[in-house]
N, CA, C and O atoms as a GROMACS GRO file, in nm:
protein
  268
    1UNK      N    1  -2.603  -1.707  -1.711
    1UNK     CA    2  -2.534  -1.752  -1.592
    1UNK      C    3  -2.543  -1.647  -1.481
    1UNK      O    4  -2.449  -1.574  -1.451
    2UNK      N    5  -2.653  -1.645  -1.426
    2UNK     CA    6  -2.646  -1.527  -1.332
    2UNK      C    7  -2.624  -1.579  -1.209
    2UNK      O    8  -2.644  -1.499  -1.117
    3UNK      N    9  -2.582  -1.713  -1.171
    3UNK     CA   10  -2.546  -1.762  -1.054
    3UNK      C   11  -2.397  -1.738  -1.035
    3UNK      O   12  -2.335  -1.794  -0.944
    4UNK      N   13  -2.334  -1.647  -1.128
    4UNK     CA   14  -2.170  -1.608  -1.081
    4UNK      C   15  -2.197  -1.523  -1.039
    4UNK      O   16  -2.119  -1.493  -0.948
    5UNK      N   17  -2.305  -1.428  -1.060
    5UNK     CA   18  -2.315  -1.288  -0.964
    5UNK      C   19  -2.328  -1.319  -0.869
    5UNK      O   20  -2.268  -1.256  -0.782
    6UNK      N   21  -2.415  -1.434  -0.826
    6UNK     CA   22  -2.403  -1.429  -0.671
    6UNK      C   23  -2.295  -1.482  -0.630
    6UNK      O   24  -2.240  -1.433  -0.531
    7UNK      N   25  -2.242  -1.587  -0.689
    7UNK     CA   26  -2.151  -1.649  -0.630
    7UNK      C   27  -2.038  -1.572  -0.642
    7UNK      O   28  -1.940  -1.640  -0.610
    8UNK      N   29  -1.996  -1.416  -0.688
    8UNK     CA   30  -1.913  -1.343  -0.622
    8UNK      C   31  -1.972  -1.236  -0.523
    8UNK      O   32  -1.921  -1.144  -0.460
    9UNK      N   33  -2.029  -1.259  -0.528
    9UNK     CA   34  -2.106  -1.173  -0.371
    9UNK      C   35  -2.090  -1.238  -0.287
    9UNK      O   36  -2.055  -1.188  -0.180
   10UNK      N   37  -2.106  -1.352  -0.297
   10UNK     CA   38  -2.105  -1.486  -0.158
   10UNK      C   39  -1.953  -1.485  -0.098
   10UNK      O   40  -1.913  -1.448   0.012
   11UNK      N   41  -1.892  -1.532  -0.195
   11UNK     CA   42  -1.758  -1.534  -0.200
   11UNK      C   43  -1.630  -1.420  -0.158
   11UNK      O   44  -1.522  -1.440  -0.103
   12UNK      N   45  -1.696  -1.295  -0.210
   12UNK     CA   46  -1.690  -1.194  -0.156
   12UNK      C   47  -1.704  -1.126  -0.036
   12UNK      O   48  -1.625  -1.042   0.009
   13UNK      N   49  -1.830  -1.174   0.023
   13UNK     CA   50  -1.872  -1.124   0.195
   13UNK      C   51  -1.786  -1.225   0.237
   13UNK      O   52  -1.673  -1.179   0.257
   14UNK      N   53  -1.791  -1.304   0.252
   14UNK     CA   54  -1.701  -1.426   0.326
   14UNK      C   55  -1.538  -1.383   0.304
   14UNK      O   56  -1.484  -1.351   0.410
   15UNK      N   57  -1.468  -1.378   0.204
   15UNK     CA   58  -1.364  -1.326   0.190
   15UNK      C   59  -1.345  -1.182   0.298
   15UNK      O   60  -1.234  -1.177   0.350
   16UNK      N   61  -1.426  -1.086   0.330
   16UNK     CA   62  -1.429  -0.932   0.375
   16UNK      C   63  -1.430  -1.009   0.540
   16UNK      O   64  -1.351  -0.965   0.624
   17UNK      N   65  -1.516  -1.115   0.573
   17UNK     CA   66  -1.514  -1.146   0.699
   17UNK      C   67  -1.359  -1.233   0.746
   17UNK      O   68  -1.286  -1.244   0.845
   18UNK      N   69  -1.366  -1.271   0.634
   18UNK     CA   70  -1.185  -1.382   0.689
   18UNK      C   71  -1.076  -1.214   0.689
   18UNK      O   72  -1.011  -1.161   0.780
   19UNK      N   73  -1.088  -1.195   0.615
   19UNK     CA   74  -0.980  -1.085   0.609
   19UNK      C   75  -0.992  -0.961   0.780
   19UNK      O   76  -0.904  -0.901   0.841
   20UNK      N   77  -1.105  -0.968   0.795
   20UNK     CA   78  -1.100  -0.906   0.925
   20UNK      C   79  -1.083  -0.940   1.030
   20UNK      O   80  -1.063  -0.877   1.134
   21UNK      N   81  -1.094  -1.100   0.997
   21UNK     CA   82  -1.036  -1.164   1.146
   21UNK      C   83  -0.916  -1.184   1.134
   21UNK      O   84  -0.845  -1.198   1.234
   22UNK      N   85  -0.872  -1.188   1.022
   22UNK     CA   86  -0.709  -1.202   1.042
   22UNK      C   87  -0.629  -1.070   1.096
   22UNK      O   88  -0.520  -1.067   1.154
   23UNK      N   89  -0.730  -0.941   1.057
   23UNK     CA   90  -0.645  -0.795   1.031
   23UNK      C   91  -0.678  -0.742   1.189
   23UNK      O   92  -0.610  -0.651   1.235
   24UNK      N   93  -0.764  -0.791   1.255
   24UNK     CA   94  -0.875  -0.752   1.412
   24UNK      C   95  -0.693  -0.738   1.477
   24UNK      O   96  -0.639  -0.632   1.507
   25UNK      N   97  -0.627  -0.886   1.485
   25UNK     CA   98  -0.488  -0.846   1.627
   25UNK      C   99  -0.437  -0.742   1.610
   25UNK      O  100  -0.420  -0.657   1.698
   26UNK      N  101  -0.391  -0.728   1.448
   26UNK     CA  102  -0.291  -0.613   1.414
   26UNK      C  103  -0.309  -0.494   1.466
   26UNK      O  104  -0.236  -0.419   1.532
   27UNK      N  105  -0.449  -0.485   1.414
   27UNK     CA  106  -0.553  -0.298   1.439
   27UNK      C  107  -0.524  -0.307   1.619
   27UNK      O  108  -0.439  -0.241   1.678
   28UNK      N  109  -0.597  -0.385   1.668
   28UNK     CA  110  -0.581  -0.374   1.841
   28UNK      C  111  -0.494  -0.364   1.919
   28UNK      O  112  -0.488  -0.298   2.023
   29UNK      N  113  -0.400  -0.448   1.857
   29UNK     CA  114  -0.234  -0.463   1.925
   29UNK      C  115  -0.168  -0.311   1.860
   29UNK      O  116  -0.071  -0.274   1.926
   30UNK      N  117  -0.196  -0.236   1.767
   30UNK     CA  118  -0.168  -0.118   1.712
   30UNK      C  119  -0.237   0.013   1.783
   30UNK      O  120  -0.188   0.126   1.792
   31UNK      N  121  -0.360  -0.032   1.830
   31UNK     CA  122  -0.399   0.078   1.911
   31UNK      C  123  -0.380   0.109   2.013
   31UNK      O  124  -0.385   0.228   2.043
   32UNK      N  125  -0.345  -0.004   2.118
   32UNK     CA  126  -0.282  -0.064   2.226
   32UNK      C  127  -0.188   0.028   2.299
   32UNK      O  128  -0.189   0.080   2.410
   33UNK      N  129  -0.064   0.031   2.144
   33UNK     CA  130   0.058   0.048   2.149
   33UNK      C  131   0.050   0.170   2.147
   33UNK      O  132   0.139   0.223   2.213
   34UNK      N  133  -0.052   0.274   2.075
   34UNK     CA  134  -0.026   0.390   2.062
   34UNK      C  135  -0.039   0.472   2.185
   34UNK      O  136   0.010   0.582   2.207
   35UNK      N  137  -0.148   0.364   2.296
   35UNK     CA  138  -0.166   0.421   2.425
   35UNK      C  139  -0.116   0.375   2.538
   35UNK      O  140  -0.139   0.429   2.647
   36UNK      N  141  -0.030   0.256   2.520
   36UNK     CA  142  -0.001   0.224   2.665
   36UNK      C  143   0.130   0.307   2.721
   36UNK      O  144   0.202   0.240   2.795
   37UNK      N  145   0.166   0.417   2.701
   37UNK     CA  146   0.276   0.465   2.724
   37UNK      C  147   0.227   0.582   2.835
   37UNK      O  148   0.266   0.592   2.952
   38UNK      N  149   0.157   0.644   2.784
   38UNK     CA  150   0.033   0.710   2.854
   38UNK      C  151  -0.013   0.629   2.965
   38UNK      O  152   0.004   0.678   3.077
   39UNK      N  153  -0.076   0.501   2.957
   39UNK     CA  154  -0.134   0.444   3.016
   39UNK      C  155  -0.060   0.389   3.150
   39UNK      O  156  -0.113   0.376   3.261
   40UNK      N  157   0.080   0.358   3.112
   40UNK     CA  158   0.173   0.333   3.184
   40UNK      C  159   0.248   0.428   3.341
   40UNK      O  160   0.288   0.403   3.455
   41UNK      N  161   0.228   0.560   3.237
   41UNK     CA  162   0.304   0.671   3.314
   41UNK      C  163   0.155   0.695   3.411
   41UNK      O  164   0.192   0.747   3.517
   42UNK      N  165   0.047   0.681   3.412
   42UNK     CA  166  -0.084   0.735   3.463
   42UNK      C  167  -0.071   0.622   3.605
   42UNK      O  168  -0.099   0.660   3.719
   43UNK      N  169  -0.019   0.465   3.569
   43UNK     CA  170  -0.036   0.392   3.679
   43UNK      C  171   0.077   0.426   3.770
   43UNK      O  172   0.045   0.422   3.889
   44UNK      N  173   0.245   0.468   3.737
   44UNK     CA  174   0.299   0.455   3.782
   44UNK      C  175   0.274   0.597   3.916
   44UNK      O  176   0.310   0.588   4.033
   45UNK      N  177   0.213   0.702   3.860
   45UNK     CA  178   0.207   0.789   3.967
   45UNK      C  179   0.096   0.730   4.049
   45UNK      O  180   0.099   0.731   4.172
   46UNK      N  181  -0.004   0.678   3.976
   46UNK     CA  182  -0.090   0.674   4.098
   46UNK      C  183  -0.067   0.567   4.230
   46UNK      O  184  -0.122   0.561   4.341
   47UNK      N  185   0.061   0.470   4.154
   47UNK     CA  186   0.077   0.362   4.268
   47UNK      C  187   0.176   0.337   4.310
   47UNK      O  188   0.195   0.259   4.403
   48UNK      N  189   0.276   0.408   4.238
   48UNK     CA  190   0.443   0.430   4.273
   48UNK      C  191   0.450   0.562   4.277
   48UNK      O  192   0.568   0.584   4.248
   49UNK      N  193   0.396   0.669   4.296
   49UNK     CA  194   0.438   0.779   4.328
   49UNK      C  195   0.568   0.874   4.434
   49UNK      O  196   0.608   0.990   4.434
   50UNK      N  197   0.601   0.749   4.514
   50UNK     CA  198   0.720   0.823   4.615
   50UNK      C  199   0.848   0.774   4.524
   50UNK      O  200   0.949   0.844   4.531
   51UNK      N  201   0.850   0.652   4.435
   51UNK     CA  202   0.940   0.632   4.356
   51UNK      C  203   1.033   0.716   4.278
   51UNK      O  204   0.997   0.834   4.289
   52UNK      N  205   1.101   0.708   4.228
   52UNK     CA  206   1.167   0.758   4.144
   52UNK      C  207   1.070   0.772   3.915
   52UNK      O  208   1.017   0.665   3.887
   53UNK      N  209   1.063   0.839   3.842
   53UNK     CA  210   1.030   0.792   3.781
   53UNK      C  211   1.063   0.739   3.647
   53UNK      O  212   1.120   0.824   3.578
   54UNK      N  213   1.040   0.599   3.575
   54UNK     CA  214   1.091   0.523   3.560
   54UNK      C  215   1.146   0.594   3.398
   54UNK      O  216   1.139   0.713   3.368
   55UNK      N  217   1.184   0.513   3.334
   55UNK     CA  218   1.273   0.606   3.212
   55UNK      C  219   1.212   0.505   3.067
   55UNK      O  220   1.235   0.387   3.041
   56UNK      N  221   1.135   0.600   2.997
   56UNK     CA  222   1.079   0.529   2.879
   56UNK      C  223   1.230   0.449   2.789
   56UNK      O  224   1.352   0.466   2.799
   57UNK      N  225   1.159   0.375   2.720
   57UNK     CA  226   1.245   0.270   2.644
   57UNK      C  227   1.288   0.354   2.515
   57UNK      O  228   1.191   0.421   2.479
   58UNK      N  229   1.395   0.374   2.435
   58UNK     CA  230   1.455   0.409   2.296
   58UNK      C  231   1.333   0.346   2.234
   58UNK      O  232   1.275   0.249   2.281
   59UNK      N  233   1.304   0.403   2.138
   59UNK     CA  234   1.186   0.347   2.029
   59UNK      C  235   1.310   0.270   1.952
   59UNK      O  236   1.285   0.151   1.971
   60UNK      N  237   1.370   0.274   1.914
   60UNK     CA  238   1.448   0.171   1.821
   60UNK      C  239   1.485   0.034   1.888
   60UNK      O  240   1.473  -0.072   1.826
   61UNK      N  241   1.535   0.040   2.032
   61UNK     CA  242   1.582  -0.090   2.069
   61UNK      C  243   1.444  -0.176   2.142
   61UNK      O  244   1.460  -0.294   2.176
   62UNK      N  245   1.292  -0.098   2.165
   62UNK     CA  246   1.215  -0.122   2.216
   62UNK      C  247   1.128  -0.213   2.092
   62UNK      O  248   1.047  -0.305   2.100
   63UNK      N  249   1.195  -0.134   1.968
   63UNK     CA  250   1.141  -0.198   1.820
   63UNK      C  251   1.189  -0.320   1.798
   63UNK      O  252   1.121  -0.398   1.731
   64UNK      N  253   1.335  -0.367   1.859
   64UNK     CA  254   1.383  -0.460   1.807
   64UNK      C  255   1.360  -0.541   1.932
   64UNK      O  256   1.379  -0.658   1.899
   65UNK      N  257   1.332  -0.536   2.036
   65UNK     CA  258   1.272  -0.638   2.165
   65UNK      C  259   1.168  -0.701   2.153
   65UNK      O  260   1.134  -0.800   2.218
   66UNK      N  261   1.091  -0.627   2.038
   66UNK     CA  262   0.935  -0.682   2.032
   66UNK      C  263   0.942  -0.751   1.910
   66UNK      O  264   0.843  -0.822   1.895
   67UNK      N  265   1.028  -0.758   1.809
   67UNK     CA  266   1.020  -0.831   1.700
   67UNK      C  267   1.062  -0.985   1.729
   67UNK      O  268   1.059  -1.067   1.637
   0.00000   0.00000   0.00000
């Protein structure tokens, strides 16, 4: 029966491709997050600069806004 070897190879690549499209938002929306804070403070000087500047969010209640 050497058609189960392939047919877990088959089954297998296909499984590795579903699993990465499901896992792709998480990773991006995770990398996102690690930079838009940075990314944030960089726009506000360059385009609100006479402003006042603005006051980052508590990581805990910013945790529970996004859930």
């Amino acid at each position: 029966m050497p058609w189960i070897g392939t047919l877990i190879q088959f089954l297998g690549g296909f499984s590795t491709l579903g699993l990465a499209w499901v896992l792709f938002p998480v990773v991006a929306t995770f990398m996102v997050g690690l930079f838009v804070e940075d990314i944030s403070e960089a726009i506000e000087l360059a385009y609100y600069g006479e402003d006042p500047p603005g006051q980052s969010p508590v990581f805990i209640s910013g945790l529970l806004s996004s859930a």
